[in-house]
N, C-alpha and C positions, 0 to 999 in steps of 0.2 A: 546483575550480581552472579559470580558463576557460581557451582556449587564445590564442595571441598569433595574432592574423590575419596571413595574409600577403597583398602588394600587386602590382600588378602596373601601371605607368603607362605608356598608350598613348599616343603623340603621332600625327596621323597628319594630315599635309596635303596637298592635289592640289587641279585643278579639280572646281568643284563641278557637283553635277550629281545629280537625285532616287537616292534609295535608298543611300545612304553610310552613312548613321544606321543603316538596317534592316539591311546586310551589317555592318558593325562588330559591332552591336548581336547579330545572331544568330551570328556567332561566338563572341561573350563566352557566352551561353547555351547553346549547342552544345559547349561544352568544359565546362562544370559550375561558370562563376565566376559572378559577379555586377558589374555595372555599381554601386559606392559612391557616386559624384562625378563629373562629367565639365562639359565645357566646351565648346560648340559654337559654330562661325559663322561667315559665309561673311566673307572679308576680299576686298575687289578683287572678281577671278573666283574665287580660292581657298576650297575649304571646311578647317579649321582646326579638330581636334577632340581637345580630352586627357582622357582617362578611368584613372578611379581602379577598377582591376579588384579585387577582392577575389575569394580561394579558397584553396584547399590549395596547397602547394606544387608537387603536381605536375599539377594542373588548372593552374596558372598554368602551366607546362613545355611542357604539351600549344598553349597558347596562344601561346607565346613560337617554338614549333615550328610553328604556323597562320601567321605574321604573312609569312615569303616570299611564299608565296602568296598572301594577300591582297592584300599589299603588288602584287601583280603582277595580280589582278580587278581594282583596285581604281583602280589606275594612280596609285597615289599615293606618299608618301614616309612611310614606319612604321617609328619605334622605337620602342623602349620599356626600362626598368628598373625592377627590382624596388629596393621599398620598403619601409618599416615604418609600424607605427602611429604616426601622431603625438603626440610628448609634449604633454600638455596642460600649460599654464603659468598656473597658476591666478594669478598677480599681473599679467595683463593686459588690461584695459577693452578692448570692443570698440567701436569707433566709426565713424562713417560721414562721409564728407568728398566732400560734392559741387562741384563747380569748375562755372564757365560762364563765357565771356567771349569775344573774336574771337578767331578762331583766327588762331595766331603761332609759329613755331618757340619750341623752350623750354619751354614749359610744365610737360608731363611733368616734364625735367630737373630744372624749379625745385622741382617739389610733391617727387619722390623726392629731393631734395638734404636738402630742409627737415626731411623725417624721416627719413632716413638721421643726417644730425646732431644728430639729437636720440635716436636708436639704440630708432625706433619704426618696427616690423614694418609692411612694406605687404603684406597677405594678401591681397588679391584687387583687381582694379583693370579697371574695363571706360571706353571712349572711345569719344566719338563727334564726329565732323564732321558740318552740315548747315546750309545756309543760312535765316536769319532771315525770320520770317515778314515782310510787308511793305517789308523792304528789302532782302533777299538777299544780307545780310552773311554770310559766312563766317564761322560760328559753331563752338566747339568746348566738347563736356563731358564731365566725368570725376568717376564713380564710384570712389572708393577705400574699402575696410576697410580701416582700420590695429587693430592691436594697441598700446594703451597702456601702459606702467609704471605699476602702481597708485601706486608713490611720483613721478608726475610731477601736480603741480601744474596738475589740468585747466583752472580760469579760467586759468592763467596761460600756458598753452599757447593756447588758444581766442586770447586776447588777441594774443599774439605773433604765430600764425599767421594772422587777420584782420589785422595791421597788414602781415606780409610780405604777403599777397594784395595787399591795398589798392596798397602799393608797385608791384604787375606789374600792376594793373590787372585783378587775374581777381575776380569775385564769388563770395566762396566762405560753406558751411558746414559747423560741425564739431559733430555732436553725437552722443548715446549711439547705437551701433545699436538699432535697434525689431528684433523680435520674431525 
């Protein structure tokens, strides 16, 4: 019988500034947990960092008991909640949905409306702003995972979703995730 992992999710944001990662990082080690997942990056002047802690219940305690302090080296803002394993939902395609187009208020809004409506998980989602090579347009792009409905009608999704782009003017694609 295995046993159920317990979780422990760190959010923690401040100015950035070298060695964040490595003090995070050797806390999580120095208590006896493990770093599962995490998520880094500097936004603005801010560094921006969520980690998936995995250990025992009371390694994760000892952590949860670390984090004032840190919170206080650190100069940053740290919380955190405990979690469970994720149920896996084996009737849902995973897919990749790249956007590009000028950047415009809305965006976002439009892409999380379109699958929210359609009651398709957005699991992971990174963006970016940066001006066009050659003419220094104000360009903007967006990586999303979604989770599909194995009974949702992929061309006809693909289709749909290509004609709502079309409509805002964003160039997109949706196809299987790779690897």
């Amino acid at each position: 019988m295995t046993r159920q992992k317990t979780y422990l999710v760190i959010s923690a944001l401040g100015e950035d500034r070298p060695g964040i990662v490595n003090q995070l990082s050797k806390t999580v080690l120095e208590h006896g947990c493990n770093i599962e997942d995490s998520r880094m990056t500097v936004l603005g002047g801010e560094f921006a960092a969520m980690l998936l802690v995995e250990g025992k219940w009371n390694t994760l305690a000892k952590i949860e008991n670390a984090l004032p302090e840190l919170e206080r080296q650190l100069g940053m803002i740290i919380i955190s909640k405990r979690t469970s394993e994720r149920a896996t939902l084996r009737n849902l395609l995973p897919y990749a949905v790249d956007v590009v187009s000028m950047d415009h208020p809305g965006i976002i809004n439009n892409l999380a409306g379109f699958f929210a409506d359609r009651k398709i998980n957005i699991e992971d989602m990174a963006t970016s702003s940066y001006a066009a090579a050659h003419t220094g347009t104000p360009m903007f792009s967006v990586h999303i995972t979604v989770g599909i409905p194995a009974d949702i009608h992929i061309a006809g999704l693909r289709e749909e979703f290509m004609d709502y782009c079309d409509g805002l003017n964003l160039d997109a694609v949706l196809e299987p995730l790779k690897g």
